[in-house]
N, C-alpha and C positions, 0 to 999 in steps of 0.2 A: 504494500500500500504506500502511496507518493505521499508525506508530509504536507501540511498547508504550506509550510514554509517553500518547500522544492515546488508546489502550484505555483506560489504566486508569483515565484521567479522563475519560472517557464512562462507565466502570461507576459510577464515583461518582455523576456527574452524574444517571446514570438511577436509581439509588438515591434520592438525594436528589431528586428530584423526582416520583417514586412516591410521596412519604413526607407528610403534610398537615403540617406544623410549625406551631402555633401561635406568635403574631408575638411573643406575649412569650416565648418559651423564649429563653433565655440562658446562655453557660456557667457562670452564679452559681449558675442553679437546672440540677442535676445528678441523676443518679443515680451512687453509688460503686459501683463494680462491682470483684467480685474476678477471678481466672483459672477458680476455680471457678465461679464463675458461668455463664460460656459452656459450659460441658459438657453435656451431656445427662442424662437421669437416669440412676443408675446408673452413669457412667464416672468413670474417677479421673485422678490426673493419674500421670506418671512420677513418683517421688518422688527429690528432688534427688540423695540419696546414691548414684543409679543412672544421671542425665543425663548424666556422661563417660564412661562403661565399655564404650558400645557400638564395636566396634573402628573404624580407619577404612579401613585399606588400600587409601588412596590413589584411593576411590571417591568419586564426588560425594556431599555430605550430603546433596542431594536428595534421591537417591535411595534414603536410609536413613531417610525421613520416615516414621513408622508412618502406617496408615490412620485415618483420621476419624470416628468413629461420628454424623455429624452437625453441626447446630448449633443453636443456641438463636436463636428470633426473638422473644423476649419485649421484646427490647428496641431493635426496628427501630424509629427514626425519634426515638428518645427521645436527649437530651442526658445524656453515662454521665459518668464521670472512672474512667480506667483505669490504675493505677502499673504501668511494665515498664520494660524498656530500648530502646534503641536499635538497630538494623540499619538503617544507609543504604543508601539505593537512588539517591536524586535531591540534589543539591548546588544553589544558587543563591548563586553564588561563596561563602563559608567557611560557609555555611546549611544546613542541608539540610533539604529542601522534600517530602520522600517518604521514607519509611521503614518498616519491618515494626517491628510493638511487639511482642516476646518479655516472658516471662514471668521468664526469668534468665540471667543472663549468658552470653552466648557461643554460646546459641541459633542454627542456621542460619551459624555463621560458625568455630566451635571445636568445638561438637560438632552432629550432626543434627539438625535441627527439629523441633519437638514437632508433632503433628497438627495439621492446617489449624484446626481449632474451637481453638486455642490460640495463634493468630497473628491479628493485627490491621493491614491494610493501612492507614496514616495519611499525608495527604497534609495540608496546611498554605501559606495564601498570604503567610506573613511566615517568610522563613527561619528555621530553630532551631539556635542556635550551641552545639552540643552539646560536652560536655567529654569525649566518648571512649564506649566501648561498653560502660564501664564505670558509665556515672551514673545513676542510676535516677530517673525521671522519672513526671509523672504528667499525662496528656493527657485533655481535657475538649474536648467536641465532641460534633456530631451520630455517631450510631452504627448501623450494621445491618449485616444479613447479606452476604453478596459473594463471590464465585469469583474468585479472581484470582492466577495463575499467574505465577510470577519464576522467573527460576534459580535462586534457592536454595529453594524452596518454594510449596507449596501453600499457599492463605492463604483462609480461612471470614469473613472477619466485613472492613469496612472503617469508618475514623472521618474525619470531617473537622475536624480540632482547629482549635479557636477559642482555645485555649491550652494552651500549653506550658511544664511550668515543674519546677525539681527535686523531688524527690520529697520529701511532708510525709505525715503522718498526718492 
């Protein structure tokens, strides 16, 4: 039986290898992308002042993940920079090497997960010594679309960050 772990890196890995990458794309040269970006046309996001309110009663936030209207592939196989936060999945002793990028705090871990087109699977080969789930960060990397299922969440889009670093304008 394949571990989650070896799945999620064969999804990557078939992503990225679908994808033609010209030899000079680098994480210098980027596209900046927002949360609104990934949406589809026509869909909005939750608006913050509403992201705690929905009850929890003790049920998995999975399971309180609204539905997807979709994703956006405009920007499969292109090098993005994405500002979110943190959700660990994978540690490489105090590193962590796998993570879901949310859009705001506490995403998937305090209150339920925004729709899968609003979450970002990010894997990384140099650990990132993050400072809590509070630091908002900003990850550059190859990017595209992707199905990939956690316990906390459904997740639309994957990146493979070439760097990680705290969040600047």
């Amino acid at each position: 039986m394949v571990s989650r772990h070896l799945q999620r890196r064969a999804v990557l890995a078939g992503m990225t290898a679908m994808v033609a990458i010209p030899q000079v794309a680098r994480a210098e040269d980027y596209i900046d992308l927002d949360w609104e970006d990934l949406l589809p046309e026509n869909e909005t996001t939750t608006p913050n002042a509403l992201r705690g309110l929905i009850k929890h009663d003790n049920a998995p936030l999975s399971s309180q993940q609204p539905a997807s209207n979709g994703v956006r592939t405009d920007w499969n196989g292109q090098i993005v920079r994405l500002p979110g936060f943190i959700v660990p999945i994978e540690y490489n002793g105090t590193g962590v090497t796998a993570f879901i990028l949310v859009p705001y705090v506490g995403a998937c871990v305090h209150v339920p997960p925004p729709p899968a087109n609003q979450l970002v699977f990010v894997t990384t080969p140099t650990p990132y010594e993050s400072d809590g789930l509070f630091e908002p960060v900003n990850v550059t990397g190859l990017f595209g679309v992707s199905s990939i299922s956690t316990r906390l969440a459904e997740i639309g889009y994957a990146l493979s960050a070439d760097k990680i670093e705290p969040y600047r304008t």
